[in-house]
Structures are given as C-alpha cells and as structure tokens.
Residue, then its C-alpha position, 0 to 999 in steps of 0.5 A: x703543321x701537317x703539309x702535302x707533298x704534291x705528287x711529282x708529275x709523270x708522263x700519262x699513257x693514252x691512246x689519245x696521245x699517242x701520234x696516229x700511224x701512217x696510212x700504207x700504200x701499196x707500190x704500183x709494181x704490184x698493179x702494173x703486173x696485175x693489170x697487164x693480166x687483166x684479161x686472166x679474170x673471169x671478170x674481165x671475160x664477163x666484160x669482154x663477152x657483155x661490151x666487147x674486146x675494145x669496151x672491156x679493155x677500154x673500161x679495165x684500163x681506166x679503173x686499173x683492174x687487175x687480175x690474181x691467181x696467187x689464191x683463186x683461179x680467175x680472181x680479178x683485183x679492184x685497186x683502190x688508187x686515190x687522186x694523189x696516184x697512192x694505191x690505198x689496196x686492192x680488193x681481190x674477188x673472184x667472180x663465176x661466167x655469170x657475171x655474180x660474185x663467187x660466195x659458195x662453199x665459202x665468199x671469194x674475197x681478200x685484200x691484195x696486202x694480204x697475199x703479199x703478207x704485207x706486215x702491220x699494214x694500215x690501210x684507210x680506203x678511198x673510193x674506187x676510182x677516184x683517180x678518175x675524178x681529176x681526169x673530168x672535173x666538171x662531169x657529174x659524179x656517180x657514187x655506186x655501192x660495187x666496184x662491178x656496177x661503177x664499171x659497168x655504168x661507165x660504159x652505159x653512161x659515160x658523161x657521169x665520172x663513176x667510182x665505188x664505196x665498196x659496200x653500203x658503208x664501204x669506205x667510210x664516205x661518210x668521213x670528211x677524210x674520204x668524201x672531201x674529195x668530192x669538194x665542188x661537184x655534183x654528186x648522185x649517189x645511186x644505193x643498192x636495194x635496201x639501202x636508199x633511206x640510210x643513204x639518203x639521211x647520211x648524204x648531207x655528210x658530204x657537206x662540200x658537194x652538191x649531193x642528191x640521192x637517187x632511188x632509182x635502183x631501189x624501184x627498178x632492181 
C-alpha cells in the first residue's frame, strides 16, 4: 500500500506578515532651533517684505518655519507637525528675493532627516499644518498644494484654518490615515492650475468630511 507523508509545516516568509515599522519622528529640539532662526531665510524676508515684520512673524510662529544653512544659504524649512505634537519632517527648500522656488542649475530641496543623516528613518507625512487644526475646530478648513500658499492665505483669509498636502499627491490625502484628521469639518480644497479635475474626483475620498473643491485657481491663476 503506497502512502504520503504529508510535508512537515514551515514558517512562510512574506512580506504580508511581517510586522509594519514605526513611523520616525523628528525630536522638536531640532524645530525649536530652526525656528528661532526663521528670519535667516529668504522666505521669511519675503514675508516680512510682502506683510510686514508683525505678520510675517505672526504667520512663521504659527506654522513653525524654520530656517537651515547647513546645506543652501537662506534655506527655510516647513515641519510637518501632526495634531498629536509628533514632527512627522521637515521639508527644506530655498527660495530666491522674488519669492519663487530656486530650481536652477539644480531644484533646492531635501528633507531636514537627511541632513541630520537620520539612519532608516521612516517617515509617513501629514498635512502642513495640521497642528493647527485643533487650535480652531469649527473654522472652515482650506486645503492648498504648497506650504508657501497655506502661509500666505492665512494671512489674507484668516477665518479658514489653512494647511498644505505638499504637492498634487503630496501626503497622500487621499489615505484614510492622512485625511482622518479632517473627520467632521468642513473642507475646500483649492488645486493648483491643472490639477482641479483630479482632485475634484479623488475628493469623495476623504469620506468623513464635508468636502467641495474649489476652481478658483484653475480660473484666476
């Protein structure tokens, strides 16, 4: 009589099973010294020269800007701080006297964790300026691509609580991790030229808010 020996069970190796890592932080001593240097960046001058010293300084206190030399004279960097207080990273970017994004001979940009050669840091970005959020919580939420343009409608609208995805994709709004933040309010998402149709069909994705998109950059930009 033939039989099988049935084989003898080992562990399987997958990625599925593997327990996910642990979101890095960054520890606020580094934003506490980047933003007591705000004023270093060209940014920041920008601001003060646009709003004025009190507005500027208003503005940078609240969304936490920071500056950094460590790489690019006049350097500013946008932390990303998520409701809870945790320092998700810091986007460092460096901007000329006009006010426009230096991207010649080569785009100035990195993250803060990558100067400070953070080893396997995982990051898993939040809005800029969420941290604002619970400050206000009945406002009306305004949801912009670019940390530059949550700043400066903050100041030209201050009734709305404005924070940033950090580009067309961004911080992954569309994530129920990242958008549930937004649970209960009223949100208007304003997309940069070009991006109002993608937005606008990817909107219904942050299912626990009260969203609408606006066009009213894709008009008037």
């Amino acid at each position: 009589m033939k039989y099988f020996k049935k084989p003898e069970s080992k562990p399987i190796d997958s990625p599925y099973l593997k327990p996910k890592k642990s979101v890095s932080y960054t520890e606020s001593s580094y934003v506490d010294k980047s933003t007591a240097l705000w004023y270093h960046s060209t940014f920041a001058q920008c601001l003060i020269e646009r709003f004025g010293k009190e507005k500027a300084e208003d503005v940078s206190k609240a969304y936490s800007l920071g500056a950094s030399t460590s790489k690019w004279e006049g350097a500013n960097v946008f932390w990303q701080i998520d409701s809870s207080g945790n320092v998700h990273g810091g986007k460092v970017m460096n901007y000329d006297t006009s006010f426009r994004r230096v991207k010649e001979p080569n785009p100035q940009i990195t993250w803060a964790h990558t100067l400070l050669k953070s080893k396997d840091y995982i990051m898993e970005q939040c809005f800029f300026g969420e941290h604002l959020l619970k400050e206000s919580p009945s406002s009306v939420v305004g949801i912009v691509e670019s940390e530059k343009t949550a700043m400066i409608a903050s100041i030209e609208i201050p009734q709305f609580v404005w924070i940033a995805t950090g580009g067309k994709n961004g911080c992954k709004w569309t994530t129920n991790s990242v958008n549930q933040v937004l649970n209960g309010r009223k949100v208007i998402m304003f997309p940069d030229l070009g991006a109002y149709d993608e937005w606008n069909k990817k909107a219904p994705l942050i299912a626990g808010a009260d969203v609408r998109v606006s066009d009213l950059l894709e008009k008037y930009a």
